[in-house]
N, C-alpha and C positions, 0 to 999 in steps of 0.2 A: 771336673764335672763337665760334662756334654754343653755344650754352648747354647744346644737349642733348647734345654729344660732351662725354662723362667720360672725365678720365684714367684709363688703364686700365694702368700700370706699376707693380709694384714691389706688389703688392694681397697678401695671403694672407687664401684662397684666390689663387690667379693667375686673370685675366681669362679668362673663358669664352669659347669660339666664336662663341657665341648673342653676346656682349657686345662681340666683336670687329665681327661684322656689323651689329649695330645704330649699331655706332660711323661704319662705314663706309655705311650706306645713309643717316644723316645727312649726313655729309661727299656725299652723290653729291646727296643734293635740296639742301642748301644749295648747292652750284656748281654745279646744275643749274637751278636755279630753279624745280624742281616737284618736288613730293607723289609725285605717280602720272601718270608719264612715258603718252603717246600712244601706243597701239600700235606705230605705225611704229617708236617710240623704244624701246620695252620691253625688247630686247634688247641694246640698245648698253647702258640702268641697267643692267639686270640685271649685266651683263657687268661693267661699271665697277665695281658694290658688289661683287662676286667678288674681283676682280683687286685691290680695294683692301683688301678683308678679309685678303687670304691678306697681300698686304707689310702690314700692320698687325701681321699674327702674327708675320710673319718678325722686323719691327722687335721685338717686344715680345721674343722670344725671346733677341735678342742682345745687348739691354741688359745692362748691369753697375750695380750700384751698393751701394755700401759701409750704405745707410741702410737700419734693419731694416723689414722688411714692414711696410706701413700694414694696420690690421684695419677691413673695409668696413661692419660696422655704427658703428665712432666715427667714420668722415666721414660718414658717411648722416647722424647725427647733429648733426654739424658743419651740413652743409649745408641739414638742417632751420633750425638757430638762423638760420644766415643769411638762408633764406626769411625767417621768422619778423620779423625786423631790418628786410627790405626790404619787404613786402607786408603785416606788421600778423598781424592774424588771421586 
């Protein structure tokens, strides 16, 4: 899995728009294999990050789960140590 797609379920606050689409224009250049798609191509990404943003919401929407809300600054935090672990200073 791409490093930079964060899970975005189960959060309080709940996953933002903005966070849903950044989730999905990664998902569209990693299986795309570019940054910043060709002209020619501009409109099919574009299209793709839309269309995968929106069932991104849909999915995140109809999840259930019994485990209480994760609060986003103690993973932010988490995931600093673990930089921190893997990369030193």
């Amino acid at each position: 899995m791409c490093r930079n797609i964060r899970p975005l379920n189960n959060f309080e606050p709940p996953a933002t728009s903005d966070e849903v689409t950044a989730a999905a224009l990664q998902f569209v250049r990693k299986v795309s294999g570019t940054v910043k798609p060709s002209q020619a191509n501009q409109a099919a990404f574009d299209e793709a990050v839309h269309e995968i943003a929106h069932i991104t919401q849909h999915l995140l929407d109809r999840l259930v789960t019994t485990a209480p809300p994760k609060d986003r600054e103690a993973e932010a935090a988490k995931a600093r140590a673990r930089a921190q672990l893997r990369y030193g200073s």
